[in-house]
N, C-alpha and C positions, 0 to 999 in steps of 0.2 A: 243566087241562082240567076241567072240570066234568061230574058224571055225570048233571046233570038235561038235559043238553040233547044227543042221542046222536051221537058222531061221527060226519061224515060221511066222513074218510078214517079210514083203517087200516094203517098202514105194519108188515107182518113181516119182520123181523128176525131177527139173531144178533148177540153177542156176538164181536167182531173182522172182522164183514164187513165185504171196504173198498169193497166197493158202495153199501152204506147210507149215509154220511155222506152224498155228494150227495146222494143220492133226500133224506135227511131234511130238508137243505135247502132244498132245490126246495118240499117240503109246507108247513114252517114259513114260506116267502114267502108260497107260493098263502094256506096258510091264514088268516093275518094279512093279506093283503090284502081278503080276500074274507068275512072274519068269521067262518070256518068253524071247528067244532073238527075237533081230530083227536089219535088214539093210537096210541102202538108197540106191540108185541106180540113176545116173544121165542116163535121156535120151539123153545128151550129151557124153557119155562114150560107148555107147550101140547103133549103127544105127539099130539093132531088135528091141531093145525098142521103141526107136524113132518113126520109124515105125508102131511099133503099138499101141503107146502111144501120142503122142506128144500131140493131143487135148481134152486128159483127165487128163494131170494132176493138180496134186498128183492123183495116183492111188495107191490103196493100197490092196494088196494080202494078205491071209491067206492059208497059206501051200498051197503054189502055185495057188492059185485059185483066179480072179478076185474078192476082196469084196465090193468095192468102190470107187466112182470117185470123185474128185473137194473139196466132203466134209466128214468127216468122224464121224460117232455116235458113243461116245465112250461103251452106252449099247450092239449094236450092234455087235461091236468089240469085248464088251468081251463074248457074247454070244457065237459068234464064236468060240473063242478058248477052248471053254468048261467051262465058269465062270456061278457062278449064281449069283456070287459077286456086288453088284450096288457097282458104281461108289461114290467115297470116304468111302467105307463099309471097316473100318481096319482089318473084321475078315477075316481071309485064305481061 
């Protein structure tokens, strides 16, 4: 991910959550489909986080905005980012 260009998702995390793998999945499709960047964030790295996260994760942001907790829709997700794209649809 690159830092000149700001992500547009945000996936928080911990270390051994076995919620996070899907969610992380689901993001790395959207966001490769869709050309978006995006980053994790441990709420072991972040006591803000932590704080205001710790009994929702995976929580996942779109352009800084709460979008989802624990599970995440990947229709949803790309709604959000301004897709009308269905999920495995190869057209742009």
């Amino acid at each position: 991910m690159s830092d000149a260009v700001p992500a547009r998702i945000i996936l928080i995390s911990k270390p051994g959550c076995h919620l996070c793998g899907p969610v992380r999945e689901v993001i790395e499709r959207v966001a490769q489909d869709l050309g978006v960047q995006w980053v994790e964030r441990s709420i072991l790295d972040d006591p803000a986080l932590s704080a205001a996260y710790r009994d929702l994760i995976p929580v996942t942001l779109v352009d800084g905005v709460e979008h989802d907790h624990w599970r995440l829709n990947e229709f949803r997700l790309r709604r959000a980012l301004g897709s009308t794209q269905a999920p495995g649809d190869p057209r742009p």
